[in-house]
C-alpha positions in Angstrom: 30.4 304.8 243.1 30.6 307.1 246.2 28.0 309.0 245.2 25.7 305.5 245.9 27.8 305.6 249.3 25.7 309.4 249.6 22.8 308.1 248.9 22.7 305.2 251.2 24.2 307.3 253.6 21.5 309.4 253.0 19.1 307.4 253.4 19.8 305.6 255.9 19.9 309.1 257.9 15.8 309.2 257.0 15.1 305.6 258.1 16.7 306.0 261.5 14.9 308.8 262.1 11.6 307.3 261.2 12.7 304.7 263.8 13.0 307.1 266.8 8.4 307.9 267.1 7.7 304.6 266.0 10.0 303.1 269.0 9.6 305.7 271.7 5.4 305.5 270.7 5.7 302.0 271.1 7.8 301.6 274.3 5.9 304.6 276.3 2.5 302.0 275.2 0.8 304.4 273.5 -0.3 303.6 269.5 0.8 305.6 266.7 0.6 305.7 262.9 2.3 302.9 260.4 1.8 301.6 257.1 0.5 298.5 258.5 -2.5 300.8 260.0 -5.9 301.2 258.2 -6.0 303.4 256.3 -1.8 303.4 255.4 -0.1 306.2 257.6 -3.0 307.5 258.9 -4.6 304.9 261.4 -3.3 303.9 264.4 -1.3 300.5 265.2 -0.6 299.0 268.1 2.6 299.8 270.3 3.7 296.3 269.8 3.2 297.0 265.9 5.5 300.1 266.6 8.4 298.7 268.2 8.8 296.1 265.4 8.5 298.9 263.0 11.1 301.1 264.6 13.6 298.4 265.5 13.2 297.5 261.3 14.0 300.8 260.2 17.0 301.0 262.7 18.4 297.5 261.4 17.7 299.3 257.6 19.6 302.3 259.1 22.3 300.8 260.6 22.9 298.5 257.1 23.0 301.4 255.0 25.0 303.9 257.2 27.7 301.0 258.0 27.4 298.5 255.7 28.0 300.2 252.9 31.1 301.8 252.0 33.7 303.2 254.7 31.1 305.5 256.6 33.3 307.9 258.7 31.3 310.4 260.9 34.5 312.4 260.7 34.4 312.4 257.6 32.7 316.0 256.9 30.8 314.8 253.2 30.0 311.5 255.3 28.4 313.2 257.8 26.7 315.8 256.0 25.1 312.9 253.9 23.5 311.4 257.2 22.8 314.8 259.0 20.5 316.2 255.5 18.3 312.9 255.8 18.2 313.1 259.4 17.1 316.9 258.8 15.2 316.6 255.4 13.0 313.4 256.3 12.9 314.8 259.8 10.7 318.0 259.1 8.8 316.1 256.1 7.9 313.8 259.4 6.7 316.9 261.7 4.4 318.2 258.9 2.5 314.6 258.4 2.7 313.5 261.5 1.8 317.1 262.8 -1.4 316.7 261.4 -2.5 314.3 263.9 -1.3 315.5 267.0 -1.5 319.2 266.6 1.7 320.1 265.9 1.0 322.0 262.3 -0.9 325.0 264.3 1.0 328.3 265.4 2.2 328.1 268.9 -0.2 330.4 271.0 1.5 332.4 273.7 
């Protein structure tokens, strides 16, 4: 059974990430990409759409990080479960997202 607790732990490390562009987008005004966009993940929504998204994945977050089992950030396997979604979904996010703003192309110096 704690091997679910991983998992959740897991991801719920992945969908609090997802919530930090969708809410900073959609507080700073600007739009940004959602699966409510046309088409899916590649259109823009609205920064209203964005905030609604992001504070869903944080609720989503927060029930899988400390709703389910006895999440302790001390807790060294605990944390690592959060820390590799946060890091894993994290870069999977830079690469699609870095498609639209640019941020797939070297750095020129």
């Amino acid at each position: 059974m704690e091997s679910l607790h991983y998992l959740a732990y897991f991801g719920g490390g992945a969908v609090l990430t997802n919530a930090v562009p969708h809410l900073v987008s959609g507080v700073m005004g600007r739009p940004f990409q959602s699966p409510f966009a046309k088409p899916p993940g590649e259109g823009l929504s609205s920064s209203t759409v964005n905030v609604l998204w992001g504070f869903f994945n944080l609720a989503i977050g927060y029930l899988l990080v400390c709703h389910v089992g006895d999440f302790d950030l001390h807790a060294l396997d605990d944390a690592a479960a959060l820390g590799l979604g946060i890091l894993l979904f994290g870069v999977m996010m830079a690469r699609m997202f870095g498609r639209f703003h640019g941020g797939n192309s070297p750095v020129q110096e």
